[in-house]
C-alpha positions in Angstrom: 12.5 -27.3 -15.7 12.6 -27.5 -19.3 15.6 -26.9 -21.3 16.7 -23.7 -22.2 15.4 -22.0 -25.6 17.4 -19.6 -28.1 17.5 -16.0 -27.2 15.0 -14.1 -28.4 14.7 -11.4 -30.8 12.6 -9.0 -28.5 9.3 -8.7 -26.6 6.7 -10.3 -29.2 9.2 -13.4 -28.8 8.4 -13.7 -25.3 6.9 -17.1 -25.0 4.9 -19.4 -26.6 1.4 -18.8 -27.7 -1.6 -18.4 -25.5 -3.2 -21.4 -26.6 -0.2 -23.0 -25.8 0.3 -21.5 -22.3 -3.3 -23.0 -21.5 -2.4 -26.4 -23.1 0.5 -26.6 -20.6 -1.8 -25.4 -17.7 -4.7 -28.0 -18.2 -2.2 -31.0 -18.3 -1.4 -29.6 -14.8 -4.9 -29.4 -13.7 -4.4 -32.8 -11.4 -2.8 -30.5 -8.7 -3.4 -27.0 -7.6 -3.8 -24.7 -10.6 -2.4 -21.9 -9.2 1.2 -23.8 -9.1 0.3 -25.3 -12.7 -0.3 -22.1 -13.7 3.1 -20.8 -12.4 5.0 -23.7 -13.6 3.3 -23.5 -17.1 4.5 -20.0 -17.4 8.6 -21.4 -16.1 8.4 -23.3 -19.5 6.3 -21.0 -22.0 8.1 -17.7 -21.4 12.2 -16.9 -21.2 14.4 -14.0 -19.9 16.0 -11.7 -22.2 19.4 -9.5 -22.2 21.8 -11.0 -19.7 23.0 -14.3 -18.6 21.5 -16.3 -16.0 22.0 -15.4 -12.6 23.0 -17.4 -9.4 19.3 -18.3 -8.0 19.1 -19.9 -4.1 15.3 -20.6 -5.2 14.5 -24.0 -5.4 13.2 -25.2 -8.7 11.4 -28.3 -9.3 13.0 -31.3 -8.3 14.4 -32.9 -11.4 13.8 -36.8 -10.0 10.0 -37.0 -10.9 9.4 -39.4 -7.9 10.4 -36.8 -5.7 8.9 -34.3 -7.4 5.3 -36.5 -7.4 6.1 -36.7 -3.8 6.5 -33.0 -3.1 3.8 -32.2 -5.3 1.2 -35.1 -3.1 2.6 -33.1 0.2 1.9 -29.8 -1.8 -1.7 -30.9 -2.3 -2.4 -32.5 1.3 -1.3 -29.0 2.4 -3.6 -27.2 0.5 -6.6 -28.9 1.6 -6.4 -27.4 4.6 -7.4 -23.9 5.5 -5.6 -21.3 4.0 -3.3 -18.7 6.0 -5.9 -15.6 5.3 -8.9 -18.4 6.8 -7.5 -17.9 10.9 -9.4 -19.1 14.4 -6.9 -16.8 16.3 -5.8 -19.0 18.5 -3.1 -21.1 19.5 -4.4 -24.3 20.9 -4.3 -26.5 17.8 -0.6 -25.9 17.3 0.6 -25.9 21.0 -1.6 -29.1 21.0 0.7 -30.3 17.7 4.2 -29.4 20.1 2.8 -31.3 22.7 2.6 -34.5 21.0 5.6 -33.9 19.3 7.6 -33.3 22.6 8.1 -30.0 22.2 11.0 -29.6 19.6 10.5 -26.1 20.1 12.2 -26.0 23.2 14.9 -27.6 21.3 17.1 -24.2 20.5 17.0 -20.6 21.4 14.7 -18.9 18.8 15.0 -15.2 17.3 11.4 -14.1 16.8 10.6 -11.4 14.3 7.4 -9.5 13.7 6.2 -6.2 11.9 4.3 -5.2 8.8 6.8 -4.6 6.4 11.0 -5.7 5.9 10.2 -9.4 8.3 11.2 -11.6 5.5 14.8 -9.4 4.9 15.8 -8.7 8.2 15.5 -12.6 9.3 17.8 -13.1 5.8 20.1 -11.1 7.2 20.0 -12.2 10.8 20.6 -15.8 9.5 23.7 -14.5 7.0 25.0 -12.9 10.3 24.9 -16.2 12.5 26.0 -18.0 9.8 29.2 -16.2 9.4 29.8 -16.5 13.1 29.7 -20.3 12.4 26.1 -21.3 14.4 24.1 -23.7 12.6 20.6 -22.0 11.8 16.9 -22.8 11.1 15.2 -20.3 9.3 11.2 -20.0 9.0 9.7 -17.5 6.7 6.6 -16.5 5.0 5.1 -16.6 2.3 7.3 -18.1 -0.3 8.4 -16.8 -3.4 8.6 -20.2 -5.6 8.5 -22.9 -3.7 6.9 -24.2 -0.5 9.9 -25.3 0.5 11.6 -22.0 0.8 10.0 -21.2 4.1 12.1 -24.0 6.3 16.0 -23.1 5.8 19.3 -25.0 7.5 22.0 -23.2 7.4 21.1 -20.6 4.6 19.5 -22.6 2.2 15.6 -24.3 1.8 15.5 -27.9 2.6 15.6 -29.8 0.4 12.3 -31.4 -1.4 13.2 -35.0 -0.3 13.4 -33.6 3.4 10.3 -31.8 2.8 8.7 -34.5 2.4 10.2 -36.9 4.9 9.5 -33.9 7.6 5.7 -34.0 6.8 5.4 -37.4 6.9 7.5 -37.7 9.9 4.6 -35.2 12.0 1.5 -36.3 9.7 0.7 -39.1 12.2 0.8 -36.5 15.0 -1.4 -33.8 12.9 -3.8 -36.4 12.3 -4.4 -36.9 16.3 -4.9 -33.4 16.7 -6.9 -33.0 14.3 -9.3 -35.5 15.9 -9.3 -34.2 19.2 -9.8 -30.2 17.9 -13.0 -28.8 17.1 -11.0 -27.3 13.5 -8.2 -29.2 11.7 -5.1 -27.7 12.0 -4.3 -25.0 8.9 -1.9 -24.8 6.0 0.5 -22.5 8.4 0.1 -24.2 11.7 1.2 -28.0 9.8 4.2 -25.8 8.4 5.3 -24.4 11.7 4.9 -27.9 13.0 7.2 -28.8 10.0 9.5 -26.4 10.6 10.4 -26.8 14.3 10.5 -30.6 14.2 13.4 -29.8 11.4 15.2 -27.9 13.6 15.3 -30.3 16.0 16.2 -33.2 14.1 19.3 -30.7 12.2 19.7 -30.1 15.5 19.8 -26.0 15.2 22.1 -23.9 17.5 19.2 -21.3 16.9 15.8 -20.2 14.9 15.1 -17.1 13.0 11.5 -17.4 13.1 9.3 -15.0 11.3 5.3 -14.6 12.4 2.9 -15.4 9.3 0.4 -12.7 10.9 0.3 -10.9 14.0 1.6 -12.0 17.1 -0.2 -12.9 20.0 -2.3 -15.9 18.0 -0.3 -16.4 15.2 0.9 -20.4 15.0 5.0 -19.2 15.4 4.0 -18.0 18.8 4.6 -20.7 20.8 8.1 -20.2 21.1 10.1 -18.4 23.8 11.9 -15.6 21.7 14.8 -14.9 23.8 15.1 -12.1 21.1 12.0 -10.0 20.1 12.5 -8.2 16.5 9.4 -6.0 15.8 10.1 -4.3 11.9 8.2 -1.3 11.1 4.4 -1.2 12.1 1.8 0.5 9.4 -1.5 -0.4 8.2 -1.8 -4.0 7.0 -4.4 -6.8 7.1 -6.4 -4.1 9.8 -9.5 -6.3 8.9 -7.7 -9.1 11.5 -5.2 -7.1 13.2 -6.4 -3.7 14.1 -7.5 0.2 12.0 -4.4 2.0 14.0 -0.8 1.1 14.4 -1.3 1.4 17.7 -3.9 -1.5 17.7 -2.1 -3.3 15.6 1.0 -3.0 17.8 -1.0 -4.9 20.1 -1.3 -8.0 19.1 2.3 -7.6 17.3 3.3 -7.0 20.8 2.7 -10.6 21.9 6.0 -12.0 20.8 7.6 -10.0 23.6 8.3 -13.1 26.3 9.1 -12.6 29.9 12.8 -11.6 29.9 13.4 -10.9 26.0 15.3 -8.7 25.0 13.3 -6.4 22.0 15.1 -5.0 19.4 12.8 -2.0 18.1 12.9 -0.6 14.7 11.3 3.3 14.4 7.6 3.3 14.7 4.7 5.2 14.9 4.3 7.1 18.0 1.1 5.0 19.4 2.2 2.2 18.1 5.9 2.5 20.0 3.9 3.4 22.9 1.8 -0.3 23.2 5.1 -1.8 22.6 7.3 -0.1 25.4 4.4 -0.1 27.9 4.4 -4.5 26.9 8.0 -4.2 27.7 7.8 -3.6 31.1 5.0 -5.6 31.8 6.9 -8.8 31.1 10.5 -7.0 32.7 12.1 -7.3 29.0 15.6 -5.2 27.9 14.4 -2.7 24.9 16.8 -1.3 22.1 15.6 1.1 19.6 16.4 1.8 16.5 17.5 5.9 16.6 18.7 5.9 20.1 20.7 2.8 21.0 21.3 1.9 17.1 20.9 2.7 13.7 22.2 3.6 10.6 25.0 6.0 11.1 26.0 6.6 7.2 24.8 5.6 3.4 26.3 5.5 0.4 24.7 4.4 -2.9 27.4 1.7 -4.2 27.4 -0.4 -7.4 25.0 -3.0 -6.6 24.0 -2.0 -3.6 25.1 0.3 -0.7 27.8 1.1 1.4 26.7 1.2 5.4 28.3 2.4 8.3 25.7 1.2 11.1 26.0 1.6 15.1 25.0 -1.7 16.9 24.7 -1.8 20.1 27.8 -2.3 21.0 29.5 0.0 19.1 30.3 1.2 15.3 31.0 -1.2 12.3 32.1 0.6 9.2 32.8 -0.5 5.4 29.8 -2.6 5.4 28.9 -3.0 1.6 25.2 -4.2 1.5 24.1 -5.5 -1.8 20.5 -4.7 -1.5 18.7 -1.2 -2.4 17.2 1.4 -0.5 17.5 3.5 3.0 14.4 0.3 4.4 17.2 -2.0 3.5 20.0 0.1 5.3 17.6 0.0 8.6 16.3 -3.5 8.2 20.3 -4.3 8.0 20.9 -2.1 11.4 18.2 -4.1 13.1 19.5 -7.5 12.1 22.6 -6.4 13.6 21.3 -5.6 16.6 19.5 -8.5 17.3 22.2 -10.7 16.8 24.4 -8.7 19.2 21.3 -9.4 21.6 21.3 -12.7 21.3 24.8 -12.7 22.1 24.6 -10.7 24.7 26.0 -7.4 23.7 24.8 -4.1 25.1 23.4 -5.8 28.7 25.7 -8.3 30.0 28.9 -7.7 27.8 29.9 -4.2 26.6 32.2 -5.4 22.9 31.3 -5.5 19.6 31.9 -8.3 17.1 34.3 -8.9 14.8 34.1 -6.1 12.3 35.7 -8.5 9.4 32.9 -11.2 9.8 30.1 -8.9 9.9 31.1 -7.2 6.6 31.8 -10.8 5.1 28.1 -11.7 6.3 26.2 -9.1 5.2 28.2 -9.3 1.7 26.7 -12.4 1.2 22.7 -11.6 2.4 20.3 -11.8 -0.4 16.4 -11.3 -0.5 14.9 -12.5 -3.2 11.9 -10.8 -4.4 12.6 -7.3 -2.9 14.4 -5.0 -4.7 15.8 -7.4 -7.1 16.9 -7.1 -10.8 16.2 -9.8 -12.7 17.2 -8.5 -16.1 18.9 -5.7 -17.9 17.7 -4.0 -20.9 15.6 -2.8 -19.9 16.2 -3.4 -16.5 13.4 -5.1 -14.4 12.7 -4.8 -10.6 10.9 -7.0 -8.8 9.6 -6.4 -5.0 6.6 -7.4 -3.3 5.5 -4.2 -1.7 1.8 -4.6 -1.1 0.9 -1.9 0.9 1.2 2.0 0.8 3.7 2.1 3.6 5.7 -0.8 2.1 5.4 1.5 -1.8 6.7 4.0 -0.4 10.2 2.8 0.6 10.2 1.2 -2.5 9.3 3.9 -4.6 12.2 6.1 -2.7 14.7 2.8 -2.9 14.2 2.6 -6.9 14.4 6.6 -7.5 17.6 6.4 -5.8 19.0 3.1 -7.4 18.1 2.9 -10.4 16.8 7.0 -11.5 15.2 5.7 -14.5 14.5 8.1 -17.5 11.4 5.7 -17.6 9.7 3.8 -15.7 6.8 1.4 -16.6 4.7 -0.4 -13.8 3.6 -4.3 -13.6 0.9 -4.2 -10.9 -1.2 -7.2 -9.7 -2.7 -7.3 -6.1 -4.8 -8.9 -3.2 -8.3 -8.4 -2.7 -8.7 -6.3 0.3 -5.2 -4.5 0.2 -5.3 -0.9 0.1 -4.8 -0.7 -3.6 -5.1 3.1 -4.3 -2.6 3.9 -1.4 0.4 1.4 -3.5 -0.6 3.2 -6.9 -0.7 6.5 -4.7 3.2 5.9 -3.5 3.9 4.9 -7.4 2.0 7.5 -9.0 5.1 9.9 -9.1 7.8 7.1 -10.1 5.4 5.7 -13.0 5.3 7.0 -16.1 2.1 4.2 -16.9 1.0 1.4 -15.2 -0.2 -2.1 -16.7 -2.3 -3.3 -14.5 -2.6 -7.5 -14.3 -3.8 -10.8 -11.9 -2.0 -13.3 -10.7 -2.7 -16.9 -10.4 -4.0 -16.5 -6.7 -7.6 -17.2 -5.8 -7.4 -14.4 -4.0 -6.2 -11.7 -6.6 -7.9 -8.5 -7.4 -9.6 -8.1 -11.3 -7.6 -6.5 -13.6 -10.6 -4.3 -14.2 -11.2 -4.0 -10.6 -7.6 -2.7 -10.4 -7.9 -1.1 -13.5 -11.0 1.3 -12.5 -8.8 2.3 -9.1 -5.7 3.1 -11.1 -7.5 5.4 -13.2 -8.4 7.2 -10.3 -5.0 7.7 -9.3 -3.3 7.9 -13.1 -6.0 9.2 -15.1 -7.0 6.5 -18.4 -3.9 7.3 -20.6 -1.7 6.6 -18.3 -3.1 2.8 -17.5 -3.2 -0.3 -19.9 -5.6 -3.3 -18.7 -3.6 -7.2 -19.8 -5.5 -9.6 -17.1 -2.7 -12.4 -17.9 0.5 -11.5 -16.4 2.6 -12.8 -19.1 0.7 -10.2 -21.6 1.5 -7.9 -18.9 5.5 -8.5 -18.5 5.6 -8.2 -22.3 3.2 -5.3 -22.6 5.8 -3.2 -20.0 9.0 -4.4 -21.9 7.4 -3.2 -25.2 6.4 0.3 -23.4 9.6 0.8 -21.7 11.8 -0.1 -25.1 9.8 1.9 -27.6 9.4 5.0 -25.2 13.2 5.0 -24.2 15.4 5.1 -27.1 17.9 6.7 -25.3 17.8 4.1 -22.8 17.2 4.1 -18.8 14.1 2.8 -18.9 13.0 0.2 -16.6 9.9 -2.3 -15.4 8.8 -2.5 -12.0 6.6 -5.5 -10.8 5.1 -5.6 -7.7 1.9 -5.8 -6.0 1.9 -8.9 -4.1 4.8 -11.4 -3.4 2.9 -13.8 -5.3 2.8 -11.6 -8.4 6.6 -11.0 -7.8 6.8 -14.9 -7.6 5.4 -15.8 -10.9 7.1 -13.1 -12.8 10.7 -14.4 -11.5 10.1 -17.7 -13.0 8.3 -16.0 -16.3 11.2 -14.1 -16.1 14.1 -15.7 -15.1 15.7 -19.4 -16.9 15.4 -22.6 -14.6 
């Protein structure tokens, strides 16, 4: 990363020029632009008011042979399918464990699935193992930053050297599968590859595995969850997965194994229904959230929130969480759970565990990209809500937290997300919206996403800037002008890969 500049005076000091910004972005144009583009705006634009903050992102790797290397892998990856392109199947990547002898059968794996709070609740099942001194392997999806984000030891991303030597290590072995398989293997299936041969080599007393899509077919599934985790169902990619939570539940459903025990956060009625009635099929133990745990007490707390939560095995109390919103209380209950599964609390062994490590463990659990402040005055939230169910638990979390005198949106989504449901759930939070793109071939227009807020705002209420940097600064300007008595604040959300480009526009390093 580039070194860091003087303070600014205010918003219209917010980076470079625009001709600039694109200068930076075409001497990147040997790689994929959508990372140039990202790493153009780390070194054109700065954070304001506040001192840096402790960041468990990678950056760039400062060596430039490793990062050439990374960024060769980076590219190698990307010529592959892309993880909305799916043959649902699992062939190619059970193929891929095959040859690799299986390192999935390695470790006992913690497999988590849902539409909305996956990414969190594996976060805080890994803090939790952590503290109770097991060495873990974490997977997640997508990433906020970096690609190497998704494959964690121990609490942290690998590291870009071991990145590297992983893919290398099974490139020999993706390249005979490739051959024999009527379609190469995809961007996601040559990460999971990545990511269970790394927790073999570690070796890993256990994976926290989170699904990319689905269940059934997605690439993650070739594991034996001896713990099923299934976050809160609601409509999401129902293009690929199903138009009901009920149908959707069904394919979700396929990460409950023979024997598993299924730790069950609230759902819709059908959709609970498709997941119980899987449950017996396959003779598995079920705990739900509401009856055999939950959330017993909240308090809002400075930075975050004070929990009392029932596990199954019993009541832990004085649990400070440092993470907003009543989603985040219940994706904290279900972690808990689940890790009281896997150590066999609430079937074979009636205790609880130790109170003191618990609280120490979830003290520590971060989630970058939801719910997180990365600036003050005015203040500015990121999360990567990207669906109406998802909006509004975050729209609920931030009126809570934060009750903001005003609050200015920064939206930039997905095509085929259902866009007026989000601006729907932020409609009564907003006082305007700038609506933007990010770097993603995939984004929506801004005029695309302009003409549905409209809808939803009415046309004084909505400014057009189709570059997210115009858009970051446009909000600031709009929440400082408008708020001279302060509380004002930015939102940004959308998409986690809006939220990822405007942490690093945002934040130093």
């Amino acid at each position: 990363m580039s070194e860091q500049q003087p303070e600014s005076n205010g918003p219209d000091d917010l980076g470079e020029s625009p001709d600039a910004f694109d200068r930076i972005v075409a001497e990147e144009s040997d790689r994929d632009p959508d990372l140039a583009v990202i790493e153009a705006g780390s070194r054109t634009l700065r954070a304001h008011g506040g001192a840096p903050q402790t960041d468990q992102v990678p950056a760039r790797p400062a060596d430039p042979e490793v990062d050439k290397a990374l960024r060769e892998v980076e590219e190698e990856l990307a010529s592959r399918w892309g993880e909305t392109k799916l043959e649902p199947s699992v062939s190619r990547i059970a193929a891929l464990m095959d040859v690799l002898g299986e390192p999935q059968r390695a470790y006992p794996s913690i497999h988590i699935t849902g539409t909305n709070g996956k990414t969190s609740t594996a976060r805080m099942i890994e803090a939790l193992l952590n503290a109770f001194e097991l060495r873990t392997g974490r997977y997640t999806s997508p990433h906020v930053q970096s690609v190497t984000e998704r494959i964690s030891l121990d609490g942290a991303p690998i590291s870009a050297e071991r990145f590297v030597e992983t893919y290398h290590d099974v490139k020999p072995y993706v390249e005979m599968v490739d051959a024999a398989e009527e379609y190469r293997l995809s961007f996601f299936e040559v990460l999971t590859g990545m990511a269970y041969a790394a927790f073999a080599d570690a070796p890993v007393d256990v994976a926290v595995v989170e699904v990319g899509m689905g269940g059934s077919w997605d690439a993650t599934n070739v594991i034996d969850g001896t713990v099923a985790v299934i976050t809160p169902i609601s409509l999401d990619h129902t293009d690929r997965l199903g138009s009901t939570p009920g149908e959707i539940a069904q394919e979700k459903g396929g990460v409950i194994k023979q024997d598993a025990t299924v730790i069950l956060a609230q759902q819709p009625v059908d959709a609970a229904q498709v997941l119980l009635k899987k449950a017996v099929e396959v003779d598995a133990t079920v705990a739900r959230e509401g009856m055999e745990f939950g959330v017993v007490s909240r308090e809002v707390a400075v930075g975050g929130q004070m929990l009392t939560l029932r596990g199954v095995g019993g009541e832990y109390d004085g649990i400070f969480l440092p993470m907003y919103g009543a989603h985040m209380a219940r994706n904290a209950a279900v972690a808990l759970a689940a890790v009281e599964a896997f150590f066999g609390i609430g079937g074979q062994q009636a205790r609880v565990l130790d109170a003191d490590t618990v609280r120490r463990a979830f003290a520590s659990a971060t989630s970058p990209g939801r719910m997180e402040v990365v600036r003050r005055s005015p203040t500015v939230v990121l999360d990567a809500a990207h669906n109406p169910a998802g909006a509004q638990v975050t729209a609920e979390a931030v009126t809570e937290a934060f009750g903001f005198s005003r609050l200015i949106g920064v939206v930039a989504a997905s095509d085929g997300k259902d866009v007026k449901g989000v601006f729907e759930a932020f409609e009564p939070i907003l006082a305007e919206v700038v609506v933007t793109e990010n770097t993603s071939h995939r984004a929506m227009s801004a005029d695309e996403l302009a003409a549905i807020a409209v809808e939803v705002f009415g046309p004084d209420r909505v400014q057009v800037e189709p570059r997210l940097d115009d858009a970051l600064e446009a909000a600031i300007t709009l929440a400082e002008e408008e708020a001279e008595y302060g509380g004002a604040g930015v939102l940004v959300t959308g998409s986690v890969i809006t939220v990822g480009e405007a942490r690093l526009l945002l934040k130093r390093g």
